[in-house]
C-alpha positions as CSV (number, residue, x, y, z in Angstrom):
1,X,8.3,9.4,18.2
2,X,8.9,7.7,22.0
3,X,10.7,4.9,22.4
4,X,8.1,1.7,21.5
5,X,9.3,0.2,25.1
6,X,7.6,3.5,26.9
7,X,4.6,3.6,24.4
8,X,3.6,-0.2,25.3
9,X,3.9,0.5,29.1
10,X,2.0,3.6,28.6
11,X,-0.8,1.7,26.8
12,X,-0.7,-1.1,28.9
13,X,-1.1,1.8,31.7
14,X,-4.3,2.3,30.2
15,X,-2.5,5.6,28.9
16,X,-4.2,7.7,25.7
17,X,-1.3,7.0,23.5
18,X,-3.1,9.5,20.6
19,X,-2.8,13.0,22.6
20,X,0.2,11.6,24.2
21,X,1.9,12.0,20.7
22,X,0.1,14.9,19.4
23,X,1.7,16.6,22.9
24,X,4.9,15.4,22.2
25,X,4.8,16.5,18.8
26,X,3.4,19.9,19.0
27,X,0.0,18.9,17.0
28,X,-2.8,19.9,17.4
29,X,-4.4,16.6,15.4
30,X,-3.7,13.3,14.6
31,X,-1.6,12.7,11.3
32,X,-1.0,9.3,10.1
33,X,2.4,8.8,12.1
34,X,0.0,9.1,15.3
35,X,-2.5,6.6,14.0
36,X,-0.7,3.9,13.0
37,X,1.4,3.9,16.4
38,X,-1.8,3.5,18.4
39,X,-3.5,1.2,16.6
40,X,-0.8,-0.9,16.3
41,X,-0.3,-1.3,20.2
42,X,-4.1,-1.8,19.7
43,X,-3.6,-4.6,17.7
44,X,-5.6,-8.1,18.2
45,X,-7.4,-6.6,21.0
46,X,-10.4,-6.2,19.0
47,X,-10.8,-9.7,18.1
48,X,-9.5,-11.2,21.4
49,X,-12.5,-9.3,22.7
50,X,-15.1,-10.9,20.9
51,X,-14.3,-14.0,23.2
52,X,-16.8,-11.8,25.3
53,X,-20.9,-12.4,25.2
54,X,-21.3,-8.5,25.6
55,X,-19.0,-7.8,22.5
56,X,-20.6,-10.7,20.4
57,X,-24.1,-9.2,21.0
58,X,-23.4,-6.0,20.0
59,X,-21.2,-6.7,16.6
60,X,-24.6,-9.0,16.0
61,X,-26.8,-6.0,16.2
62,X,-24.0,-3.4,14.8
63,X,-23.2,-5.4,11.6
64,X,-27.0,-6.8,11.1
65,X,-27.8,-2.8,11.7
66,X,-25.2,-2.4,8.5
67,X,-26.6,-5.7,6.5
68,X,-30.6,-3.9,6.4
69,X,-28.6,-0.2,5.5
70,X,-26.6,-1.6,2.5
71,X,-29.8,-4.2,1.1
72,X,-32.4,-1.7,1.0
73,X,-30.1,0.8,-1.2
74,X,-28.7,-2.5,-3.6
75,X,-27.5,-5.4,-4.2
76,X,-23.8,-4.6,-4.1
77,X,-21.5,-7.0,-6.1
78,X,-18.6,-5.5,-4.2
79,X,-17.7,-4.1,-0.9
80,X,-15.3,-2.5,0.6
81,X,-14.8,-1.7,4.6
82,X,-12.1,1.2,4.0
83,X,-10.5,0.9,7.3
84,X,-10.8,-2.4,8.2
85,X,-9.3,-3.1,11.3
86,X,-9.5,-6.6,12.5
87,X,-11.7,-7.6,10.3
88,X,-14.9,-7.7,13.4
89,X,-17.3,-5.8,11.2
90,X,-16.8,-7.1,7.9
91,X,-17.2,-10.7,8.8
92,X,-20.5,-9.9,10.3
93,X,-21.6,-8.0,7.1
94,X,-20.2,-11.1,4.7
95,X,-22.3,-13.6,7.5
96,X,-25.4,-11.4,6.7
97,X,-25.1,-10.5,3.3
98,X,-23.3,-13.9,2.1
99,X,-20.5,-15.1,0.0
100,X,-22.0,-13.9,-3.5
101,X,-20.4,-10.0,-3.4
102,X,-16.8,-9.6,-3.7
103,X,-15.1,-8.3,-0.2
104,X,-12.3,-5.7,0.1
105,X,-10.6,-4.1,3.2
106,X,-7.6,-2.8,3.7
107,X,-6.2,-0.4,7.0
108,X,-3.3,1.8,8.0
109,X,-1.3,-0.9,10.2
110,X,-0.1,-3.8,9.2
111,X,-0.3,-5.8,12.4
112,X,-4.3,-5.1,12.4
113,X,-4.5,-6.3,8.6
114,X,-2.8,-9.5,9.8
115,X,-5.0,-10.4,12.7
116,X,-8.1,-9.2,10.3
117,X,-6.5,-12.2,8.3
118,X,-6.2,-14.3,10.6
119,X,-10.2,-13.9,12.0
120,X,-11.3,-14.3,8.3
121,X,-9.7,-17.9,7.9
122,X,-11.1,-18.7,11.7
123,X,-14.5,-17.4,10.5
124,X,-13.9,-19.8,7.2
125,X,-13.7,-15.7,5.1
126,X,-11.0,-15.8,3.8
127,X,-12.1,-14.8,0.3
128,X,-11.7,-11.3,1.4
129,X,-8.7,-9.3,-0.6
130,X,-7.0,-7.4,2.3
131,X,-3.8,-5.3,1.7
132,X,-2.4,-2.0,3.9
133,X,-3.7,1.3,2.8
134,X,-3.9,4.7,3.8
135,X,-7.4,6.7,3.4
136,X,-6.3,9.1,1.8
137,X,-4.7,7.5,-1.5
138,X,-7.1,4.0,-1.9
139,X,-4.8,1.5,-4.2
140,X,-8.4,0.9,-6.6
141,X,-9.8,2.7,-9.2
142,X,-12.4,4.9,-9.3
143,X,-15.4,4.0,-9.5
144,X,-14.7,0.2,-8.7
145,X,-16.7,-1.1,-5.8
146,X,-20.4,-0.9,-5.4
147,X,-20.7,-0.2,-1.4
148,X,-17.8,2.0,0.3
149,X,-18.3,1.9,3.9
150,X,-16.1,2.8,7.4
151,X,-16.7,1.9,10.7
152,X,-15.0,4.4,13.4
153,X,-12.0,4.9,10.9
154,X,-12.2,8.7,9.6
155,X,-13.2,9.0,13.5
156,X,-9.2,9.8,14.4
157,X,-9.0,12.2,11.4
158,X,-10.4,15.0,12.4
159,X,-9.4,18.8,10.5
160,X,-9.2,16.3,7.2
161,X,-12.9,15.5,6.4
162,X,-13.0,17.0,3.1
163,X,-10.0,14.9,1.6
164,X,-11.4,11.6,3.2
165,X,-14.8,12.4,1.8
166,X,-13.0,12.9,-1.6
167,X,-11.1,9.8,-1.3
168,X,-13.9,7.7,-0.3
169,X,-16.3,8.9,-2.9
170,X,-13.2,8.4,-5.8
171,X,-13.4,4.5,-5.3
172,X,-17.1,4.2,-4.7
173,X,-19.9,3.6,-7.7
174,X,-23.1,3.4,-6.0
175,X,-22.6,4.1,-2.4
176,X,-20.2,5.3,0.3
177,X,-21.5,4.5,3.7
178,X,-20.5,6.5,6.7
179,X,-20.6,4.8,10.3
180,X,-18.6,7.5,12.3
181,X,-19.3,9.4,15.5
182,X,-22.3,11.1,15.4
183,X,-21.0,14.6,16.9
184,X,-24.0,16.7,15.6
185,X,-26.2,13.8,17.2
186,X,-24.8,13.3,20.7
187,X,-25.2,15.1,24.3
188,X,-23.1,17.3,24.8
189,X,-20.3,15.3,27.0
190,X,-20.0,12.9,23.6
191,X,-19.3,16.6,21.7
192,X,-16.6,17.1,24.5
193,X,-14.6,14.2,24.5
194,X,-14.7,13.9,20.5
195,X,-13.1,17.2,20.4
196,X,-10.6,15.8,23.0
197,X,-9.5,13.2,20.9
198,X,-9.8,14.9,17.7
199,X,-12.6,13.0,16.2
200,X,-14.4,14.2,12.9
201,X,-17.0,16.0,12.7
202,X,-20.1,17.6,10.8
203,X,-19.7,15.0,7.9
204,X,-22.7,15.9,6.3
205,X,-22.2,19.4,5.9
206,X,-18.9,18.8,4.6
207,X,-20.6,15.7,2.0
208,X,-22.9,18.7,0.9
209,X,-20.4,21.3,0.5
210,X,-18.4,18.8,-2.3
211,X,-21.7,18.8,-4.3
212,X,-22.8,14.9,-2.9
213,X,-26.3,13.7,-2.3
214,X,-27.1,12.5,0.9
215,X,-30.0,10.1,1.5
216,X,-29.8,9.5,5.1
217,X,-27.7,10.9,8.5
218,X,-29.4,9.2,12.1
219,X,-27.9,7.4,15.0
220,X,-28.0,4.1,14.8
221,X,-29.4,1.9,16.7
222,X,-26.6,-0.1,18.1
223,X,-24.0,1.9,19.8
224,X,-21.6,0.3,22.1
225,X,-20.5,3.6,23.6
226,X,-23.2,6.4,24.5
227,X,-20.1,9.0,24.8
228,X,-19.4,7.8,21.0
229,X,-22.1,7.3,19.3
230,X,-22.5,5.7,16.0
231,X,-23.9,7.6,13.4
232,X,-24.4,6.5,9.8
233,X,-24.9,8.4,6.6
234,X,-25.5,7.3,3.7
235,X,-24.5,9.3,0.1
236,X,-25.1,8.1,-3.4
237,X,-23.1,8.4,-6.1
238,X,-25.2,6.2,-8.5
239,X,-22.4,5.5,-11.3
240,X,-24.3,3.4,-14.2
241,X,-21.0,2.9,-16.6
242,X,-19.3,-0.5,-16.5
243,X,-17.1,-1.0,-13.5
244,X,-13.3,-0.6,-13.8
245,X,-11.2,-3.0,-12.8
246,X,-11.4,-4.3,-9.1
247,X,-7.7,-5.6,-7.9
248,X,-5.2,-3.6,-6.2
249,X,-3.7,-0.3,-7.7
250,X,-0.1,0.9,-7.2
251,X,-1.6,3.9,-5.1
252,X,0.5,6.7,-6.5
253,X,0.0,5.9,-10.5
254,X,-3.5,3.9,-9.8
255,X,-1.8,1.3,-12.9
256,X,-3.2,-2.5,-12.1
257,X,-0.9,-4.7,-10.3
258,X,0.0,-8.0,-10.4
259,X,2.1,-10.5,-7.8
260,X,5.3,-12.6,-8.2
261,X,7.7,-13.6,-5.9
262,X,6.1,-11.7,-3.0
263,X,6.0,-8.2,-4.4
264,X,3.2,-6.5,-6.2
265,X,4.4,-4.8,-9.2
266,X,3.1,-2.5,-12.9
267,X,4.2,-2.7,-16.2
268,X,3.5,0.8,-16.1
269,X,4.8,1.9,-12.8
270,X,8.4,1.8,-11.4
271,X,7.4,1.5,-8.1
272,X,7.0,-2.1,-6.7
273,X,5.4,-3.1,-3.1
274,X,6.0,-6.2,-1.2
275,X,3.5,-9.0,0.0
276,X,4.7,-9.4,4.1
277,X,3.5,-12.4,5.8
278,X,0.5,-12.7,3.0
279,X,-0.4,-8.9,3.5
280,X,0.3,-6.6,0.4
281,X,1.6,-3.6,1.9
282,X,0.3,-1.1,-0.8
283,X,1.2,2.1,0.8
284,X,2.9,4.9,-1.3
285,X,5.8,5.1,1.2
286,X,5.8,1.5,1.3
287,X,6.6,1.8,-2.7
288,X,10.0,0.5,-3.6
289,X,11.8,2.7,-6.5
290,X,13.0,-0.3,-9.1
291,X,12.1,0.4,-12.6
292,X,13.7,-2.3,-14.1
293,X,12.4,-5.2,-11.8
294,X,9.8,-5.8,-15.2
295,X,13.2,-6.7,-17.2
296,X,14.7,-8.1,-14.9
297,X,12.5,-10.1,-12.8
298,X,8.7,-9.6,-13.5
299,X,8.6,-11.0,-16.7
């Protein structure tokens, strides 16, 4: 990785700090490393940004867009955007469909989990269970929450559809929600520069190949960017047993956690994962090896 001094300038520089590391390091797509780097030099610009009248339209339309999608499939008890960001989307969503379902979010960086905690208070949300995650190994159960939705976070991830999509679908019950770039759907200089930055693609195809039933893939209606537009698609899973339990997982054994002393920790796990500045960082990597911290501290 550069030197964090040179990646700020660069981004600052106005600088696509994504392909500048996947040049750097010989890849030919994003990996996690890669992700987390940008979007935390990204970090609280998306929620400085809806100072702006522009921005607050369109997360009005976008998230009232998302509100009609999710009420005429259910009436979720729980949500979950899986790549939350800053939080921009999923306080929209909670203003539409109110207090009543139970909210989840968690993302990659840490900074952008913190300023997505830090809009939810200002927005008087902070109900909201947030924690750092990675896509690709969700720290729930499966089957625990009702609605599973994204919005623009496979987008950087593309070459690993099919293990998102799995992923995804794991946690859902009834419904996992796609809002990504609408590749299939857009002219082709959208389908240009989403291959330039490595965006996903053909997530229906990919949804159907895994055997899952998709009601709906269209562009919706409220796209900030014409050269990335936003499609959604919508797949049912349609689970009818009782729910599973809904708090945070240790990611690598899925065993239920619980918090003391600012770490997250399992009876049944040895791995324990701290809580930094209010943010469980739930992370495998993030995992600290201590199997007697039950004995010793936990109990």
């Amino acid at each position: 990785m550069a030197n964090p001094d040179e990646l700020k300038r660069m981004y600052d520089q106005g600088k696509n700090i994504s392909a500048y590391l996947r040049e750097t390091n010989g890849l030919a797509q994003n990996n996690s490393a890669i992700i987390e780097q940008a979007y935390d030099l990204q970090s609280g610009s998306y929620s400085s940004s809806m100072s702006q009248t522009v921005m607050q339209q369109h997360k009005q339309e976008y998230t009232s867009e998302i509100v009609e999608i999710f009420q005429s499939l259910c009436s979720p008890e729980t949500v979950m955007e899986a790549g939350v960001g800053e939080a921009t989307t999923l306080s929209g969503v909670i203003k539409g469909l109110g207090n009543q379902p139970d909210y989840f979010g968690f993302d990659l960086c840490w900074s952008r989990v913190a300023f997505a905690r830090k809009w939810l208070q200002k927005n008087n949300q902070s109900q909201v269970h947030l924690c750092t995650g990675d896509l690709f190994q969700i720290p729930l159960q499966d089957n625990s929450i009702d609605v599973v939705y994204t919005s623009h976070s496979i987008e950087p991830n593309g070459g690993q559809e099919e293990p998102l999509l799995k992923e995804l679908f794991r946690v859902a019950r009834l419904y996992l929600v796609l809002i990504e770039p609408g590749y299939e759907l857009a002219s082709d200089e959208a389908r240009e520069r989403m291959k330039q930055h490595g965006y996903c693609q053909n997530l229906v195809g990919f949804s159907e190949g895994l055997g899952y039933e998709v009601l709906d893939h269209r562009l919706m209606k409220a796209t900030a960017n014409p050269l990335n537009p936003s499609a959604v698609t919508v797949i049912k899973k349609g689970v009818t047993e009782q729910k599973k339990n809904q708090s945070w997982v240790c990611p690598k054994y899925k065993t239920s956690l619980q918090e003391k002393g600012n770490v997250l920790f399992s009876k049944d796990s040895p791995l324990v994962y701290p809580v930094v500045g209010g943010v469980p960082c739930l992370r495998e990597e993030h995992g600290i090896l201590a199997g007697s911290y039950q004995e010793l501290v936990g109990h």
